[in-house]
mmCIF file of the C-alpha atoms, coordinates in Angstrom:
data_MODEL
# 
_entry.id   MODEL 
# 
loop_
_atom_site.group_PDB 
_atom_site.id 
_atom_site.type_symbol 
_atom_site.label_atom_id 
_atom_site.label_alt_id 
_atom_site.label_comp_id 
_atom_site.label_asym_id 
_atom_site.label_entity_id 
_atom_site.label_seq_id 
_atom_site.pdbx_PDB_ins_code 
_atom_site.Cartn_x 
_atom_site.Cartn_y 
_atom_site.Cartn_z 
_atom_site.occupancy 
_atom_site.B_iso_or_equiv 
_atom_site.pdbx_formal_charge 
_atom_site.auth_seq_id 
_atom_site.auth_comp_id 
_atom_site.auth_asym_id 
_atom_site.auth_atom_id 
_atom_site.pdbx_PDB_model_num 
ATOM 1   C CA . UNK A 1 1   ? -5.690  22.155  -7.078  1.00 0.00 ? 1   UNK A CA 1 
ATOM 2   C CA . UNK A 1 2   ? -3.009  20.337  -5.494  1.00 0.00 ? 2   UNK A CA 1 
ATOM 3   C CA . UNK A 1 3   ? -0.945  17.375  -7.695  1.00 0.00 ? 3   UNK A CA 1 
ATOM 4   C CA . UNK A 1 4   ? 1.527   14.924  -5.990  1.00 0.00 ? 4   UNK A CA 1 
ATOM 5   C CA . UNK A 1 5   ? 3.665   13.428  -8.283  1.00 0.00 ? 5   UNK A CA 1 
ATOM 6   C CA . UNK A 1 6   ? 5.326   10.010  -7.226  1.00 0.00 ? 6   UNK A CA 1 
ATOM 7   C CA . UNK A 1 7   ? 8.337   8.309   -8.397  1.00 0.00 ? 7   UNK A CA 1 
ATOM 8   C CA . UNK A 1 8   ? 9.086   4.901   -7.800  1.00 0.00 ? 8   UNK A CA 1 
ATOM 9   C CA . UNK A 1 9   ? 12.485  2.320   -8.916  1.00 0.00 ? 9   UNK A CA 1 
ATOM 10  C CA . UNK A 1 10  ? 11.269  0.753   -11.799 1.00 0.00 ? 10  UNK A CA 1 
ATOM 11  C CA . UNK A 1 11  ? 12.737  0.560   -15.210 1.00 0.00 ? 11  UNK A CA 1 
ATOM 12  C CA . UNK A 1 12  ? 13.050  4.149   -16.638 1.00 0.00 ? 12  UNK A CA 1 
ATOM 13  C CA . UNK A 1 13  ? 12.462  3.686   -19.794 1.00 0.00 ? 13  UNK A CA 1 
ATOM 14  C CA . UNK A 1 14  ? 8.944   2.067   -18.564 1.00 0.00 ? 14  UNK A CA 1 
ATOM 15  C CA . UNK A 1 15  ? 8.291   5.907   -16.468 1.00 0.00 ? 15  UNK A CA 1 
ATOM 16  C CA . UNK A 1 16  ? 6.032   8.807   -17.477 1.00 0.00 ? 16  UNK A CA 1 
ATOM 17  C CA . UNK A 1 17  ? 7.940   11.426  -18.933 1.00 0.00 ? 17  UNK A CA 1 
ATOM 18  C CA . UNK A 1 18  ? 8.387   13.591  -15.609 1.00 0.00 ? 18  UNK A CA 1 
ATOM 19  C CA . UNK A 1 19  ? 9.143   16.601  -18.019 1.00 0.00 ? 19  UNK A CA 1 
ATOM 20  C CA . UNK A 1 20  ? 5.889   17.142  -18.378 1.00 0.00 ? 20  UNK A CA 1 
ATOM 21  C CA . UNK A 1 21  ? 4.851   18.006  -14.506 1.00 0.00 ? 21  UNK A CA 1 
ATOM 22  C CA . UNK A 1 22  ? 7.249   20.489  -14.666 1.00 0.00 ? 22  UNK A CA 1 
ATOM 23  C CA . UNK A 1 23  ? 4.876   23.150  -16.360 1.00 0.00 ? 23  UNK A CA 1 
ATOM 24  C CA . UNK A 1 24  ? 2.251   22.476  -13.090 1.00 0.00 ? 24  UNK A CA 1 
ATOM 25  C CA . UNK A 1 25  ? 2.425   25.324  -10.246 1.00 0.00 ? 25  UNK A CA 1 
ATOM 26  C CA . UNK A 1 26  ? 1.370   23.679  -7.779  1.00 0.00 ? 26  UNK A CA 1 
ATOM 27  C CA . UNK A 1 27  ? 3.206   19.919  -7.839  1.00 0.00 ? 27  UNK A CA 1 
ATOM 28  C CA . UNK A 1 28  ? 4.809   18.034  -5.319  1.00 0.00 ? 28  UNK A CA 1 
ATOM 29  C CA . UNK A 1 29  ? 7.174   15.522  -6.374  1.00 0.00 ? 29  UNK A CA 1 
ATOM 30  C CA . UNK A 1 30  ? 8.071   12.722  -3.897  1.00 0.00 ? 30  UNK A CA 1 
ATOM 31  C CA . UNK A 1 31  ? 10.872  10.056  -4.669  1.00 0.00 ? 31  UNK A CA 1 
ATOM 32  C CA . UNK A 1 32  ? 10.576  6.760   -3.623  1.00 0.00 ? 32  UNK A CA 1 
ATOM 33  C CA . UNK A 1 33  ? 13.994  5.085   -3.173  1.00 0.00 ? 33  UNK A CA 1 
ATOM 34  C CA . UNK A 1 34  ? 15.532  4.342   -6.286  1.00 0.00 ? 34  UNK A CA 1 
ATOM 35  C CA . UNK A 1 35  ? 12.537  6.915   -7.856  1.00 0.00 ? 35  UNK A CA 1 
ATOM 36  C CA . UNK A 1 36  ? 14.536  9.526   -6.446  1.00 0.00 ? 36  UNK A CA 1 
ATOM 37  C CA . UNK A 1 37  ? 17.882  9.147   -8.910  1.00 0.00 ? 37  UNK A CA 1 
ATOM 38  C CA . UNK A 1 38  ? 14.666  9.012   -11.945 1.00 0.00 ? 38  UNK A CA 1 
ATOM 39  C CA . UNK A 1 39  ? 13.817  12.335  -10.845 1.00 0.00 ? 39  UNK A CA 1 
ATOM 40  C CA . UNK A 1 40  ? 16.825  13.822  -10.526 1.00 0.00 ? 40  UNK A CA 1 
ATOM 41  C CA . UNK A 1 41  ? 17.716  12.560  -14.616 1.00 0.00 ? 41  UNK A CA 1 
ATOM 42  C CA . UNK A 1 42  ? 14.990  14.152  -15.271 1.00 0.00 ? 42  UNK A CA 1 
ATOM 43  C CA . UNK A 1 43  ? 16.091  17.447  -13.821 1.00 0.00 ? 43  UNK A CA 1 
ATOM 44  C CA . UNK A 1 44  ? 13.421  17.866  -10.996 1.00 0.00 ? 44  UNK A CA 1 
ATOM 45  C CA . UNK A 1 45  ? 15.034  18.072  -7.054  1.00 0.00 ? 45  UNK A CA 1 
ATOM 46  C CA . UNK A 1 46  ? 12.316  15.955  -5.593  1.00 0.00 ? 46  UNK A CA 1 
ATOM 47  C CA . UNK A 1 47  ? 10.238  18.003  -2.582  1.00 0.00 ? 47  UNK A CA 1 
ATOM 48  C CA . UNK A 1 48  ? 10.614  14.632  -0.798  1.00 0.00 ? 48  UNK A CA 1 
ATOM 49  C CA . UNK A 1 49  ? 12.003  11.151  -0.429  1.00 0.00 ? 49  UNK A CA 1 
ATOM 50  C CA . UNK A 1 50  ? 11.592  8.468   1.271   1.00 0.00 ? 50  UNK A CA 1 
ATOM 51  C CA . UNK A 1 51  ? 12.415  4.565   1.392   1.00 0.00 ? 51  UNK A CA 1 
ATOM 52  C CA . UNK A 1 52  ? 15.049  2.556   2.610   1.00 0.00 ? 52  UNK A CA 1 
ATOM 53  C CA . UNK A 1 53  ? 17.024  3.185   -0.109  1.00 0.00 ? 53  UNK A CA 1 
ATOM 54  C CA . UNK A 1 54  ? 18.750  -0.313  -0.548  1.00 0.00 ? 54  UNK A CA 1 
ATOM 55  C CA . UNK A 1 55  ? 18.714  0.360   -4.084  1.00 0.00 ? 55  UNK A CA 1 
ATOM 56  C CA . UNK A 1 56  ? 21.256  3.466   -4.249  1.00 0.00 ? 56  UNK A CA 1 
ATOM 57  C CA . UNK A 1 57  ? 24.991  2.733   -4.409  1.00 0.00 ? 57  UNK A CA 1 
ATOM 58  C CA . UNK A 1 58  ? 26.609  5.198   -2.526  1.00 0.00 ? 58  UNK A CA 1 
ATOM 59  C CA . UNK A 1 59  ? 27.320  7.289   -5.593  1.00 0.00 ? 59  UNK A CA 1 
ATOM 60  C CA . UNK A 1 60  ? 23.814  7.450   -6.008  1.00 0.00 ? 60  UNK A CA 1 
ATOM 61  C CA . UNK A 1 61  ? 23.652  8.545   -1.643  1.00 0.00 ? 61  UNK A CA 1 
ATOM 62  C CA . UNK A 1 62  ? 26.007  11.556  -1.731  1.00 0.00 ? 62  UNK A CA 1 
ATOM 63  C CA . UNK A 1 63  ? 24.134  12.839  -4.929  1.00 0.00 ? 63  UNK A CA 1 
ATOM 64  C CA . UNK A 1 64  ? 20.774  12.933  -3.403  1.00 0.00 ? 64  UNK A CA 1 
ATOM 65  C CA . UNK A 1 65  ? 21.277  14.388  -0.184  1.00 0.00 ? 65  UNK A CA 1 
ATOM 66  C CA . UNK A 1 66  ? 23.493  17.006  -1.506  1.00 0.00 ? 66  UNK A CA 1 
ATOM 67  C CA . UNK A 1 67  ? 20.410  18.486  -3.191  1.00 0.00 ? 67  UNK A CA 1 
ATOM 68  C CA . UNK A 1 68  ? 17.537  17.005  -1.324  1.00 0.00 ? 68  UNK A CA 1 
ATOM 69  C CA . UNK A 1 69  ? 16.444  18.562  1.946   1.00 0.00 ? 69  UNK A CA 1 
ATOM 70  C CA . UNK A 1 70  ? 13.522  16.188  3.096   1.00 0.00 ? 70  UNK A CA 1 
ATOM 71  C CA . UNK A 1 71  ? 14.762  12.598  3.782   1.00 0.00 ? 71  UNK A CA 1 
ATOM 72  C CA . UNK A 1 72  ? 13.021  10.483  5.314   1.00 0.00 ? 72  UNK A CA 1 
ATOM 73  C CA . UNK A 1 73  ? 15.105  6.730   5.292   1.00 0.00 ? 73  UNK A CA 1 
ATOM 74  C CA . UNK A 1 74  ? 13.140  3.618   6.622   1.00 0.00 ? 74  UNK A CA 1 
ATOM 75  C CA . UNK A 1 75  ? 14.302  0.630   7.951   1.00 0.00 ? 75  UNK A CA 1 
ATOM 76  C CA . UNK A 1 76  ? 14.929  -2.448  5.544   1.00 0.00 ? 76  UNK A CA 1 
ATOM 77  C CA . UNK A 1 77  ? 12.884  -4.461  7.666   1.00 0.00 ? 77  UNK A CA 1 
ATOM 78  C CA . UNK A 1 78  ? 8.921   -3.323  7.330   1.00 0.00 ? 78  UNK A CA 1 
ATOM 79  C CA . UNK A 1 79  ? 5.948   -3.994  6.839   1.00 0.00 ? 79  UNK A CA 1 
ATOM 80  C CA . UNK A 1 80  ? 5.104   -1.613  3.582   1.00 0.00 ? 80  UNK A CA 1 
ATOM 81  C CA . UNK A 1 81  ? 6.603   -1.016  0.575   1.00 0.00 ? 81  UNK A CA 1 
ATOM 82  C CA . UNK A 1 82  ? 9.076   2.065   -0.197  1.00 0.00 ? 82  UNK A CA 1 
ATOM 83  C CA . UNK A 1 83  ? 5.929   3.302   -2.534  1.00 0.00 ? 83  UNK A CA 1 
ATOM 84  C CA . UNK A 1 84  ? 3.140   2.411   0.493   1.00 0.00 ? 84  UNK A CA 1 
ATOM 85  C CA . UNK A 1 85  ? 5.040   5.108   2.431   1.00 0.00 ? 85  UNK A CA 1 
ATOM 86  C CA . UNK A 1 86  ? 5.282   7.117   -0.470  1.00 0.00 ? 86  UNK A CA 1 
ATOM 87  C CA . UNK A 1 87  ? 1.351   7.120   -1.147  1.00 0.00 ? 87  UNK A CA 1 
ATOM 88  C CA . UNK A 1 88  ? 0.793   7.342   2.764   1.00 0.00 ? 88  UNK A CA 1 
ATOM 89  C CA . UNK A 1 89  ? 2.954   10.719  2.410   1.00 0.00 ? 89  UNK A CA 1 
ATOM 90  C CA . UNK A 1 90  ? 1.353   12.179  -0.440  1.00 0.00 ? 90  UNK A CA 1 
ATOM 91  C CA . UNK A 1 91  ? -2.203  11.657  0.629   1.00 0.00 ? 91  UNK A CA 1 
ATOM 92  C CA . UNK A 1 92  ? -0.817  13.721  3.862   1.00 0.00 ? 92  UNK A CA 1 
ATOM 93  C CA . UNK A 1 93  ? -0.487  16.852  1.423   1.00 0.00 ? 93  UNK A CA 1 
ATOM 94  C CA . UNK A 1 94  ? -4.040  16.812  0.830   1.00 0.00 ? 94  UNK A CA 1 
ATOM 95  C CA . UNK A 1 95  ? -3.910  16.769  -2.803  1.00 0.00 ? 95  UNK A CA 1 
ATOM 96  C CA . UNK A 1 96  ? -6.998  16.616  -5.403  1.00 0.00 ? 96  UNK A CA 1 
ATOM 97  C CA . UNK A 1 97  ? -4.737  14.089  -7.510  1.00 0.00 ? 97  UNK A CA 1 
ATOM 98  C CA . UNK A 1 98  ? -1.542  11.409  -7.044  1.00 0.00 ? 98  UNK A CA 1 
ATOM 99  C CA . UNK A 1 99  ? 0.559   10.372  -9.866  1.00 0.00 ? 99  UNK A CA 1 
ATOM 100 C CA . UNK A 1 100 ? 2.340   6.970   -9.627  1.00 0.00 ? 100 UNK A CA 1 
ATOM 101 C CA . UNK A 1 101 ? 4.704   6.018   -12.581 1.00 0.00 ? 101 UNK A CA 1 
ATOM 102 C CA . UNK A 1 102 ? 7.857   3.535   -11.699 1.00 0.00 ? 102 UNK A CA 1 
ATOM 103 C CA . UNK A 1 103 ? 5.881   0.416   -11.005 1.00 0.00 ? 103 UNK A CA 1 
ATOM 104 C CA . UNK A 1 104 ? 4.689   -1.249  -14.077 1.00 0.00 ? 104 UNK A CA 1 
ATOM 105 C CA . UNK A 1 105 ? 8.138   -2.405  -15.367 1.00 0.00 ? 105 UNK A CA 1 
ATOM 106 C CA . UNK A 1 106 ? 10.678  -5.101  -13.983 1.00 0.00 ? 106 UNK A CA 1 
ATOM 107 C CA . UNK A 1 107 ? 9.527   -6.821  -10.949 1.00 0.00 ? 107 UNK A CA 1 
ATOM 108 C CA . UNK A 1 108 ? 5.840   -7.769  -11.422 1.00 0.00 ? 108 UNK A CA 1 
ATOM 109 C CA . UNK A 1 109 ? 5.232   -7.923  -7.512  1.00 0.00 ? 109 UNK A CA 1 
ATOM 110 C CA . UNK A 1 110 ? 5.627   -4.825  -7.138  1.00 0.00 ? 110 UNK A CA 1 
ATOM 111 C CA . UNK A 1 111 ? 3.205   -3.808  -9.881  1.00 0.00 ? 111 UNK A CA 1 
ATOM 112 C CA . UNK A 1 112 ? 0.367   -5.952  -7.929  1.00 0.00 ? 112 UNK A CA 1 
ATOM 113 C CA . UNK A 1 113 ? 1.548   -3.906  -4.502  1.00 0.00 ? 113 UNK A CA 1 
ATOM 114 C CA . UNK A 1 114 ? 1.092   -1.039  -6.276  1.00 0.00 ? 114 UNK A CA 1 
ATOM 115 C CA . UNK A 1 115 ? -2.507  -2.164  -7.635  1.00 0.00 ? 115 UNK A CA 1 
ATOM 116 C CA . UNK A 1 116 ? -3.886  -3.304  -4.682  1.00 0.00 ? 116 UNK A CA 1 
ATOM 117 C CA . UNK A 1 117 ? -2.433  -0.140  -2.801  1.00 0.00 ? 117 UNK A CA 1 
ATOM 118 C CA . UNK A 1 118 ? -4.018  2.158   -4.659  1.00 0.00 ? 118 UNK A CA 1 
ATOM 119 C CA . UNK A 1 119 ? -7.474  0.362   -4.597  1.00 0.00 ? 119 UNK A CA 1 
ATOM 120 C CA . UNK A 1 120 ? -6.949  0.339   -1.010  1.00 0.00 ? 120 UNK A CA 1 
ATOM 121 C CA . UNK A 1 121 ? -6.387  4.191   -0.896  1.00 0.00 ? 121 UNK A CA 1 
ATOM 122 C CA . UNK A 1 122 ? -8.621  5.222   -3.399  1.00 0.00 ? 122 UNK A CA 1 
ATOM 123 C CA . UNK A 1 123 ? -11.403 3.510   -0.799  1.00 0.00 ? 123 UNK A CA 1 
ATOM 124 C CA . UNK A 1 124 ? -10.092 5.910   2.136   1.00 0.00 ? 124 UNK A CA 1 
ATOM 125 C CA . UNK A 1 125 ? -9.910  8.816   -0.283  1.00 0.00 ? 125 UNK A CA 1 
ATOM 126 C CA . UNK A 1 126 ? -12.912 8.927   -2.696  1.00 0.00 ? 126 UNK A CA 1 
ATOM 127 C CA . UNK A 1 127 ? -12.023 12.363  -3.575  1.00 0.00 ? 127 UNK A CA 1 
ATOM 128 C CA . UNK A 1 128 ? -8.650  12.084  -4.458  1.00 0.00 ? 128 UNK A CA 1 
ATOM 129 C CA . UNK A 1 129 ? -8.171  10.909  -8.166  1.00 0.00 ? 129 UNK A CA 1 
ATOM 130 C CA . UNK A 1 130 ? -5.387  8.171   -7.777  1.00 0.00 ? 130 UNK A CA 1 
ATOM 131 C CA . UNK A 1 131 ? -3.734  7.097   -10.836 1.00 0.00 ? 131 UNK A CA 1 
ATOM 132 C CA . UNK A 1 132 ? -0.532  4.744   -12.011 1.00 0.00 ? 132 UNK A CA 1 
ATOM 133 C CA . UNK A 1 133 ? 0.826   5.621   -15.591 1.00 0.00 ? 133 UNK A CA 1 
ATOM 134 C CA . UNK A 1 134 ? 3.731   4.705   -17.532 1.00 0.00 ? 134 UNK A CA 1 
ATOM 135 C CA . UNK A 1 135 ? 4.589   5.913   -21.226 1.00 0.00 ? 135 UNK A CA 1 
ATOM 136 C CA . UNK A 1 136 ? 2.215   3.927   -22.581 1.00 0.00 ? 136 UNK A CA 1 
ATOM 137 C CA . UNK A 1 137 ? -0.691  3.515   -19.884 1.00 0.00 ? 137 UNK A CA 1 
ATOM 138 C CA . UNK A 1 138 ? -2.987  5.157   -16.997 1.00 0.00 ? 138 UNK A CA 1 
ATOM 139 C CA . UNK A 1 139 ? -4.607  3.046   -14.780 1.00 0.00 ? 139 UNK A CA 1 
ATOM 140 C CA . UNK A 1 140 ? -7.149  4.510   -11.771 1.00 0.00 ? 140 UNK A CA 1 
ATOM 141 C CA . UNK A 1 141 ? -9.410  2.538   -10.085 1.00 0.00 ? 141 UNK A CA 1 
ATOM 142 C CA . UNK A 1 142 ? -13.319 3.387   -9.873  1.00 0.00 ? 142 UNK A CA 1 
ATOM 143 C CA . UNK A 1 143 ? -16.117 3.405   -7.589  1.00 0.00 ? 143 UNK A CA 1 
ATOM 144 C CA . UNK A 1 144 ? -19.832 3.523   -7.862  1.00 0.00 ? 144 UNK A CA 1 
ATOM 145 C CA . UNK A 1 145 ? -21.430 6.554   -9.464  1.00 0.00 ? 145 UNK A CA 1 
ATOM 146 C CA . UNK A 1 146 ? -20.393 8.337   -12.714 1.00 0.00 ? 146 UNK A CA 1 
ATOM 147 C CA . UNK A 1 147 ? -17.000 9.074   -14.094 1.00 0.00 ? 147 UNK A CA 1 
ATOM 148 C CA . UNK A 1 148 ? -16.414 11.722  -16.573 1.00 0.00 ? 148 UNK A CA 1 
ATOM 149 C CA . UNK A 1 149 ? -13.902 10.479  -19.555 1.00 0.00 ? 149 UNK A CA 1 
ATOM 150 C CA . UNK A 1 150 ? -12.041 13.204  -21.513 1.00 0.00 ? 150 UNK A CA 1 
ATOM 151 C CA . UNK A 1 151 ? -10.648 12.454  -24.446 1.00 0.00 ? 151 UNK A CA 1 
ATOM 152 C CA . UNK A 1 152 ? -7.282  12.199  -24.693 1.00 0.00 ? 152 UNK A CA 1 
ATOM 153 C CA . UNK A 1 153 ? -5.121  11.190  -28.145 1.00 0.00 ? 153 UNK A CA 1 
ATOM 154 C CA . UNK A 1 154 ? -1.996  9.630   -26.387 1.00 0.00 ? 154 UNK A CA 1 
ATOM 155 C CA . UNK A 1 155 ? -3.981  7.100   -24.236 1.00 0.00 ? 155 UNK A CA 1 
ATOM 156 C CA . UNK A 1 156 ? -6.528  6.347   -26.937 1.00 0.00 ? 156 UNK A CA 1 
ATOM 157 C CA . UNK A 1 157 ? -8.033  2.868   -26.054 1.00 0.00 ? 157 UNK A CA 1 
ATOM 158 C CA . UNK A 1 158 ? -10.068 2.903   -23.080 1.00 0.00 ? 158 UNK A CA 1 
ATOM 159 C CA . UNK A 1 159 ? -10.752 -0.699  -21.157 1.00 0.00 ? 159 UNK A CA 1 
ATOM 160 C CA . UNK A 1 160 ? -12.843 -1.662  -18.243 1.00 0.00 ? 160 UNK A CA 1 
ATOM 161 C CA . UNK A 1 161 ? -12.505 -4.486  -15.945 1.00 0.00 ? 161 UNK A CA 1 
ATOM 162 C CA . UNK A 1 162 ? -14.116 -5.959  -12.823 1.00 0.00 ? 162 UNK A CA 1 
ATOM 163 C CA . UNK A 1 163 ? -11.953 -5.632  -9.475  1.00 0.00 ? 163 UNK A CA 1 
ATOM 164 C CA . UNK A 1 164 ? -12.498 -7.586  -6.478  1.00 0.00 ? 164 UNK A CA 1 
ATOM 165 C CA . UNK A 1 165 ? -16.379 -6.929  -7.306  1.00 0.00 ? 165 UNK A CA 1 
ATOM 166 C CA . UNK A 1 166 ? -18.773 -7.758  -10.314 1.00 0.00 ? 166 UNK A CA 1 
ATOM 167 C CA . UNK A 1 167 ? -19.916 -3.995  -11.618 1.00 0.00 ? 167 UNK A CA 1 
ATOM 168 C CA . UNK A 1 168 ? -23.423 -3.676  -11.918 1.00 0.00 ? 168 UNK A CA 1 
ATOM 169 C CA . UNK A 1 169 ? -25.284 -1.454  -13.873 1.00 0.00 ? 169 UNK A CA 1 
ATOM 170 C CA . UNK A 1 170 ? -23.000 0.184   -16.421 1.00 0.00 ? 170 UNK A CA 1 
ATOM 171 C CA . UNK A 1 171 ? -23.764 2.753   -18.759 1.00 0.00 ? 171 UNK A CA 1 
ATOM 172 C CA . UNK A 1 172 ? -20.598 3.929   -21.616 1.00 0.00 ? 172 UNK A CA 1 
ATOM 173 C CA . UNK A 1 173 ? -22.009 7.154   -23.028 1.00 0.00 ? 173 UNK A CA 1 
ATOM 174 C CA . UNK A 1 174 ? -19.483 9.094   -25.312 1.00 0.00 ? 174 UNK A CA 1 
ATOM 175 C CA . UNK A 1 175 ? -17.567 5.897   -26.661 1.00 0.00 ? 175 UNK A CA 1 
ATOM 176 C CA . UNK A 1 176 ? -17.658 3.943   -29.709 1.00 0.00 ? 176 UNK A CA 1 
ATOM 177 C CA . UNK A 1 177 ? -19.402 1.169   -27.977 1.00 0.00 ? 177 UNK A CA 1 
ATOM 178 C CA . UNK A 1 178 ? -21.977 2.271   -25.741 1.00 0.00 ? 178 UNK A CA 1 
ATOM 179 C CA . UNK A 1 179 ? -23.571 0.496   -23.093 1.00 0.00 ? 179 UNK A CA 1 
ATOM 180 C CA . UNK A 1 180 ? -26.987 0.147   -21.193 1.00 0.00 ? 180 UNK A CA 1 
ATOM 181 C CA . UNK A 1 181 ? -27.360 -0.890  -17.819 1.00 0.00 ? 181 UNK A CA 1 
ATOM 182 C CA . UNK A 1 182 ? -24.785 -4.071  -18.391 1.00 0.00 ? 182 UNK A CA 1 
ATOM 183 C CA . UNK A 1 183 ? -22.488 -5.911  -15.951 1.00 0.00 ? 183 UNK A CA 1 
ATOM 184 C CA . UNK A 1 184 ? -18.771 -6.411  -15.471 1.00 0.00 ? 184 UNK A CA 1 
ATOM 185 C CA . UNK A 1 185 ? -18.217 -9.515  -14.858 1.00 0.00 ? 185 UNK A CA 1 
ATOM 186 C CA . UNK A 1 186 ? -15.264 -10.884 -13.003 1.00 0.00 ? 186 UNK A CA 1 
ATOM 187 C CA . UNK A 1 187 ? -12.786 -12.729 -15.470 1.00 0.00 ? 187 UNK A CA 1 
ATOM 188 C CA . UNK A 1 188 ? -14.117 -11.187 -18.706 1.00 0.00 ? 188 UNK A CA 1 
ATOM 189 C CA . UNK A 1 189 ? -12.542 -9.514  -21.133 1.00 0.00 ? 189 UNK A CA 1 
ATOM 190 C CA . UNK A 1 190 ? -15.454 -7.902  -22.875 1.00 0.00 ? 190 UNK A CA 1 
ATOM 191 C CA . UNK A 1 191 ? -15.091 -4.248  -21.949 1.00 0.00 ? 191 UNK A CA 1 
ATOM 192 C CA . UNK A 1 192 ? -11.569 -4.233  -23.469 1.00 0.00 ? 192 UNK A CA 1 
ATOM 193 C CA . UNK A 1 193 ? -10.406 -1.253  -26.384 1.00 0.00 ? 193 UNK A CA 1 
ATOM 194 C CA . UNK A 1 194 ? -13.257 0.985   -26.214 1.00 0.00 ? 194 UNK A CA 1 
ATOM 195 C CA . UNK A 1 195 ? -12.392 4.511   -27.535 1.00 0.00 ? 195 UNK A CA 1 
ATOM 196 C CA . UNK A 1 196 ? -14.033 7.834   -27.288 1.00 0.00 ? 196 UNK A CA 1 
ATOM 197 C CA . UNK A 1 197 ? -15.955 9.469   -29.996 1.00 0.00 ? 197 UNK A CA 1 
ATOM 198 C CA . UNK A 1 198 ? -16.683 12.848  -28.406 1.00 0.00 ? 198 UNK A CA 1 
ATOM 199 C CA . UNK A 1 199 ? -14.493 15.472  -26.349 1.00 0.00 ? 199 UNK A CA 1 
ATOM 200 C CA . UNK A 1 200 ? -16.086 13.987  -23.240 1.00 0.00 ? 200 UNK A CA 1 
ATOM 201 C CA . UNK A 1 201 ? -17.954 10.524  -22.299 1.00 0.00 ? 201 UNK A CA 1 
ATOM 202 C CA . UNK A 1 202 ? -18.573 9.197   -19.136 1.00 0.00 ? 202 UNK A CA 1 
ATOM 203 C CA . UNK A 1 203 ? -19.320 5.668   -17.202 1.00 0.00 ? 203 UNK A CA 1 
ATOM 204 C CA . UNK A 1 204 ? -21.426 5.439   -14.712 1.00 0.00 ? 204 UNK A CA 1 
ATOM 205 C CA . UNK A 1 205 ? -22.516 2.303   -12.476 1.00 0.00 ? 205 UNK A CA 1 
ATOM 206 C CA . UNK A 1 206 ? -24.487 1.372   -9.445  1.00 0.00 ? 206 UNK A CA 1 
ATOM 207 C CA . UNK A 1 207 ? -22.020 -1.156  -7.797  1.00 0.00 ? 207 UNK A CA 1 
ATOM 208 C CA . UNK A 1 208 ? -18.753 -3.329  -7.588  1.00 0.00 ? 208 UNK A CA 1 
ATOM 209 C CA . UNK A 1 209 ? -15.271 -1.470  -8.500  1.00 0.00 ? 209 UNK A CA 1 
ATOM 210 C CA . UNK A 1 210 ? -14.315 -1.055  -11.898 1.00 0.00 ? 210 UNK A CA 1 
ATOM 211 C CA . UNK A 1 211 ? -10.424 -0.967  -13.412 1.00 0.00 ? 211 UNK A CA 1 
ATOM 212 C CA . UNK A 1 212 ? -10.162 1.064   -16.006 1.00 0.00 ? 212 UNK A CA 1 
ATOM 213 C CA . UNK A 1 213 ? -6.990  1.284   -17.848 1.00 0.00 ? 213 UNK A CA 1 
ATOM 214 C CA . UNK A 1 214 ? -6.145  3.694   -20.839 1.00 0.00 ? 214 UNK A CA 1 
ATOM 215 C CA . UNK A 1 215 ? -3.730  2.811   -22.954 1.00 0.00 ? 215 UNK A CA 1 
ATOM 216 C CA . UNK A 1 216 ? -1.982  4.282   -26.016 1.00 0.00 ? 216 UNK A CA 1 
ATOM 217 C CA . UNK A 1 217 ? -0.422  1.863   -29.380 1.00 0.00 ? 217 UNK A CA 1 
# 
């Protein structure tokens, strides 16, 4: 099992403590401009970065490619986003999951980017398990079928919401409030603070795409 780990410029405070990738064997880390500094605070030489970098004062320059040996520097003018070349890179190492932390704090464009990025992706790649998470959140984006749910104390609340499409057909099994065969509709907030009861649950639906977001106090 492959993991690519992603680090993007927002607000570190706001980033998933990078510490704990550091255990993982097999773990690719890949900074995205300013994401590259975050990793490097958190003692971790990035395998990669790219972006163009617009964000690094030339302190910040010298220290990265002094320990850094792929760089890959973009033009300022583009059409993607320093993390939509990150995500196009990582997908390229053929991993079974990507890790996105670095976008949910500060600039709240870039958070939707990053959402609609991933949904795009996560269409391409329906077997790679694509997540954002911050200290307090993990977000993935779902398609049709079933979804197994394991429990998990630090993101306790479990919600579910409608993306693009209405979900049809849901079934919660494993959760305090369990569902039959019900819709997600678009706009409501229904499906919100579920929790696990049992080591594992699951959701499973015929149709639509489905937001789930797991979230800790």
């Amino acid at each position: 099992m492959s993991i690519v780990v992603i680090c993007s410029g927002g607000p570190y405070e706001d980033i998933y403590p990078l510490e704990r990738f550091k255990s993982i064997e097999d773990v690719v880390f890949i900074g995205a401009d300013y994401g590259s500094i975050h990793l490097l605070d958190a003692g971790i030489i990035p395998t990669e970065i790219l972006g163009d970098f617009d964000s690094l004062s030339d302190e910040d320059w010298a220290r990265v490619t002094k320990v850094v040996k792929h760089i890959d520097k973009a033009k300022a003018e583009k059409d993607e986003t320093d993390t939509d070349l990150a995500l196009l890179r990582a997908i390229a190492y053929q991993p079974t999951e990507i890790y996105l932390t670095g976008v949910t704090g500060g600039r709240l464009d870039h958070f939707e980017a990053a959402i609609r990025s991933i949904y795009r992706l996560q269409l391409e790649n329906p077997h790679i398990v694509i997540k954002i998470i911050n200290s307090h959140n993990e977000i993935r984006i779902l398609l049709p079928g079933k979804h197994n749910i394991l429990r998990d104390e630090k993101f306790r609340y479990i919600s579910f919401f409608a993306f693009e499409k209405t979900v049809e057909d849901v079934t919660l099994r494993g959760v305090k409030y369990e569902t039959t065969n019900e819709t997600i509709e678009i706009g409501t907030s229904r499906f919100t603070s579920n929790e696990l009861i049992l080591e594992q649950g699951y959701i499973s639906f015929s149709s639509g795409i489905c937001l789930m977001i797991r979230s800790s106090d």
